[in-house]
C-alpha positions in Angstrom: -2.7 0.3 -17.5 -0.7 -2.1 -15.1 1.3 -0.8 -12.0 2.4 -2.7 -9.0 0.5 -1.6 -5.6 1.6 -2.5 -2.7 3.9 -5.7 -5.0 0.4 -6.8 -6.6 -0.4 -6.4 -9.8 -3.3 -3.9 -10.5 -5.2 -3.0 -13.5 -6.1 1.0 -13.4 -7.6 3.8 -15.3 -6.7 6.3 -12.7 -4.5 8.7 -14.3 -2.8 10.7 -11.0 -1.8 8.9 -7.9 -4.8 11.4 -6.3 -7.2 9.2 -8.5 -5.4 6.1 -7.5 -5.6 6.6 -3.9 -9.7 7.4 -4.4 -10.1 4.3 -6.4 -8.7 2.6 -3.3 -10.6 4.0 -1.2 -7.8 5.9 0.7 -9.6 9.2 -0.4 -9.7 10.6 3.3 -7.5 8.3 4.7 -4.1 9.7 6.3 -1.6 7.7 4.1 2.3 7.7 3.0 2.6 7.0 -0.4 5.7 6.6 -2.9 6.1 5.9 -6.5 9.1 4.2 -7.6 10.9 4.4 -4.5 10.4 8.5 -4.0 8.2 9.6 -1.4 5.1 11.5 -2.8 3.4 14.1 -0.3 -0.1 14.1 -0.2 -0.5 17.3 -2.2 1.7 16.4 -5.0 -0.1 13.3 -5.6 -3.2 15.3 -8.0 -0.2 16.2 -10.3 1.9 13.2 -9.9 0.9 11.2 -13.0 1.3 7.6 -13.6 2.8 5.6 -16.2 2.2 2.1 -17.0 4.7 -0.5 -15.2 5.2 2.4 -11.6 5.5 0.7 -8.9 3.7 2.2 -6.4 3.6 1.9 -2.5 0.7 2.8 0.0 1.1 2.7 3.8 -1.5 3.5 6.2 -0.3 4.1 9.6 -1.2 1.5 12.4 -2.8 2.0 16.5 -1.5 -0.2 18.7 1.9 -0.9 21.1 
């Protein structure tokens, strides 16, 4: 299916944003994430499914000052 991450297009056959994020390679990784604009907490994301066309946003906090 195609989804937007991150405002790229992206080809997937991950069917959860859970599957998503491992595809990524975000699997261990503390992350926000949100799909279509609503926040998704990182235990809703195994049973938040996605649908061709989401628009889906990832954001990986940063070190630094």
């Amino acid at each position: 299916m195609q989804i937007l991450v991150n405002g790229e297009h992206f080809t997937t056959d991950a069917n959860s944003l859970d599957e998503l994020c491992k595809t990524l390679g975000f699997a261990d990784a503390k992350i926000a994430t949100a799909v279509n604009g609503s926040f998704v907490a990182a235990t809703a994301r195994a049973r938040t499914r996605l649908a061709e066309a989401d628009e889906i946003e990832i954001v990986a906090p940063r070190q630094g000052g």
